[in-house]
Each structure stands twice: as structure tokens, then as C-alpha cells.
C-alpha positions in Angstrom: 9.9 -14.7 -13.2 7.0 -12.7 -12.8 4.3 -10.9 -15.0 2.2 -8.7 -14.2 -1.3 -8.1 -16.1 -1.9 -4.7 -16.7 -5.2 -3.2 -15.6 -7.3 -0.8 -17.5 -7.4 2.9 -16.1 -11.2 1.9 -15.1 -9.9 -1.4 -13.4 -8.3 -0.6 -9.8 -7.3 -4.5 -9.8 -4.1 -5.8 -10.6 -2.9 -9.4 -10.7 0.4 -10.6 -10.0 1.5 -14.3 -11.4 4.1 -16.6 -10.2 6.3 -14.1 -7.3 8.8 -15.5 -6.0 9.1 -14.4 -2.0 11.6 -15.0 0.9 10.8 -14.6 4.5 13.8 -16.1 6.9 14.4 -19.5 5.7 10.8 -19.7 3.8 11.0 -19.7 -0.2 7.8 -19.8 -2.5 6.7 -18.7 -5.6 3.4 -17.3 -5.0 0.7 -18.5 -8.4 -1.3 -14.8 -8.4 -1.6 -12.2 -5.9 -4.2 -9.8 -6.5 -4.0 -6.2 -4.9 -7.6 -4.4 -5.2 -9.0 -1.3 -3.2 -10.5 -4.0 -0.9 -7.8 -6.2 -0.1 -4.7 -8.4 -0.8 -5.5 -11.6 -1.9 -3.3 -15.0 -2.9 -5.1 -17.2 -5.4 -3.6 -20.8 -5.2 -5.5 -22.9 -8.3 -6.1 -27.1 -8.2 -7.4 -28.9 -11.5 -9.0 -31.3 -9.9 -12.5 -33.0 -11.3 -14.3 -35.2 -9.1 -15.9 -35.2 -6.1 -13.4 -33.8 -3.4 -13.8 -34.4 0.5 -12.0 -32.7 3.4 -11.6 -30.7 5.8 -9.8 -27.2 7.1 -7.5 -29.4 9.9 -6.8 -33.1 7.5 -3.7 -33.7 6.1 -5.1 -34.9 2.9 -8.3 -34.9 1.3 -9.8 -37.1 -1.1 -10.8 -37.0 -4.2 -13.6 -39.5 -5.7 -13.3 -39.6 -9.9 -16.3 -41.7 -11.6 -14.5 -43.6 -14.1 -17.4 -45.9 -16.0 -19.2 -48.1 -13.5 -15.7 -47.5 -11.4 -15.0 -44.9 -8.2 -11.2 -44.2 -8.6 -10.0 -43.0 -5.1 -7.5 -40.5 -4.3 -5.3 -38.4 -2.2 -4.3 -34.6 -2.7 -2.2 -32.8 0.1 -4.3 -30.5 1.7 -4.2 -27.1 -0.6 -5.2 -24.8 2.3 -2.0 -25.5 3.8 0.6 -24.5 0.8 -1.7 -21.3 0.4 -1.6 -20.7 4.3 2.6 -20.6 3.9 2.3 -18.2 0.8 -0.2 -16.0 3.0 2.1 -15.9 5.8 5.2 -15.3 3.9 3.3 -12.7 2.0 2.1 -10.6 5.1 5.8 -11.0 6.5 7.1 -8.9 3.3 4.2 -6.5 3.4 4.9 -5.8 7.1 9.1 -5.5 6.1 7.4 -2.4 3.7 5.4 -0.8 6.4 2.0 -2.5 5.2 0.7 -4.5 8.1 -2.5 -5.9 6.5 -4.5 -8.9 6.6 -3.9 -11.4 3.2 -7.4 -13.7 2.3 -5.2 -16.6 0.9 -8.2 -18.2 -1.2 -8.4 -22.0 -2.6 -9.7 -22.4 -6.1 -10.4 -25.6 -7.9 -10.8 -25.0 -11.4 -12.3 -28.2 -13.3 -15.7 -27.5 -14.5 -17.1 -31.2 -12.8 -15.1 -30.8 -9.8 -18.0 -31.0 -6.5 -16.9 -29.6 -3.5 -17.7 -31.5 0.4 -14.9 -29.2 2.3 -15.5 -28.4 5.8 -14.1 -25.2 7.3 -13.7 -23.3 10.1 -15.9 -20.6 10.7 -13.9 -17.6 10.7 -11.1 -19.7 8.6 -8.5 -18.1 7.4 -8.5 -19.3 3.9 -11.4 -19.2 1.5 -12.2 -22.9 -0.8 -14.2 -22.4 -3.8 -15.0 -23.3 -7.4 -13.9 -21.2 -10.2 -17.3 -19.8 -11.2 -17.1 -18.2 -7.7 -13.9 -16.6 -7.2 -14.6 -13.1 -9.0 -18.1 -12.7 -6.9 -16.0 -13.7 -4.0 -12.9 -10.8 -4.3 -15.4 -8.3 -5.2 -17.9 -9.1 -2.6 -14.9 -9.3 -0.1 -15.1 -6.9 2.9 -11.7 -6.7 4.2 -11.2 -7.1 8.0 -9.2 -3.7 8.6 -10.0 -0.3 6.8 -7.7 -0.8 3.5 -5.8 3.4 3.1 -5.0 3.7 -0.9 -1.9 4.7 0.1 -0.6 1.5 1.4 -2.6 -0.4 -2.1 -0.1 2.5 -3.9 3.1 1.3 -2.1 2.0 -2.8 -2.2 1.7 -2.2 -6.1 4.9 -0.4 -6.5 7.0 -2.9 -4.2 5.5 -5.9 -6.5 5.7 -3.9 -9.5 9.6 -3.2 -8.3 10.0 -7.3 -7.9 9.6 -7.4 -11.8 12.5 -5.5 -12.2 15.1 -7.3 -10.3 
């Protein structure tokens, strides 16, 4: 099931939650997708407070929670990988449409005590951040490719046509 929030007519951003997608033998349900006049972007969300260690290439990270006197130790799969799988299986479906285009998958823990130690790539593929950051990160996003409003027209239509399968 997906909804869709409805923008204002002054608000060229829509937000898609929970789309379910199929490329070859790939299933997911994608959390939000956000189409804007700058880009295409999959928001994949982690409540997780704590201190939280890792890196673009580990298999896991860790997450340190201060519990009392006590460091409570543990291990969440790495979320940049589940959001890399969604990105690709998101760009596949655009392409199928006849919208090649670059998708910023982006990372976003949520607690308000979570810390962040997360090592990335340089030009890595998939954005980590704190909730307080992710608007001033879409809006101040500059897409790789020049984004045509035609193709944002046709990617809204196709998602908007999802909803009414």
C-alpha cells in the first residue's frame, strides 16, 4: 500500500511512503521516495540512539547505548546497504519509463541522542545523516545530471499511477 502526501501548489515536492517495487527477481518496499525539481531521492529512516560507529564498506556497525554507569554494545546491519538495493531497484523502474536519472538513496537516523562516527566514501553513493539534517540536505542537493521537468512530470505520474493498482 502506498500513500502519497499531497503537496501544496507552492510546494514542487512530493513524498511517496512505503512503494512496493520489482526489478527481475528483486522485491522491496521502498519507506519514502521524494521526487523534487532537483532530484529523486529514497529516504530509508533507523531509530537508533546511541553512539553509532561504521563505515561505508562493514557489514555491521555498532551501536554504543549508555545505560547508567553501563556501555550496552550492539550490532545493526549496515543500513547503506538495504537503501543501496532500493536505489538500484528504483533507477531500474525509472529507466523501464524512459527516465534514466541518478537516485541519492540517503540514510537517516532519527533519535534525537543518536551521535554519528560513520565513515564514507568520498563521492559515496548514499548520503548518512541525522534527522535535523535531512531537509537542508534535499534542498541544498545539486543533482549530478541536469534534472528536465518533464521527466519529474512522468516520475510523478508513474508513482502516482502505482497507487492505483
Amino acid at each position: 500500500m502506498m500513500a502519497i502526501s499531497a503537496p501544496s501548489t507552492e510546494d514542487p515536492n512530493y513524498i511517496y511512503k512505503n512503494v512496493e517495487l520489482i526489478h527481475e527477481n528483486i522485491k522491496v518496499e521502498i519507506e519514502e521516495i521524494r521526487v523534487q525539481n532537483n532530484g529523486v531521492f529514497i529516504i530509508v529512516r533507523k531509530n537508533r540512539s546511541g553512539y553509532i560507529v561504521g563505515s561505508e564498506n562493514d557489514e555491521v556497525w555498532n551501536q554504543y547505548k549508555q545505560t547508567g554507569d553501563k556501555v550496552n554494545p550492539k550490532t545493526l546491519r549496515n543500513p547503506m546497504a538495504i537503501t543501496r538495493i532500493h536505489t538500484f531497484v528504483l533507477a531500474k523502474n525509472l529507466a523501464e519509463i524512459g527516465c534514466r536519472m541518478w537516485v541519492q538513496g540517503i540514510v537517516v537516523f532519527t533519535h534525537p541522542t543518536v551521535e554519528l562516527d560513520v565513515r564514507l566514501k568520498k563521492n559515496s553513493n548514499t548520503a548518512v545523516l541525522t534527522a535535523n539534517h535531512l531537509n537542508e540536505f534535499v534542498s541544498n542537493y545539486e543533482p549530478r545530471d541536469i534534472i528536465d521537468n518533464q521527466q519529474i512530470t512522468k516520475i510523478r505520474d508513474w508513482l502516482n499511477g502505482l497507487n492505483n493498482k
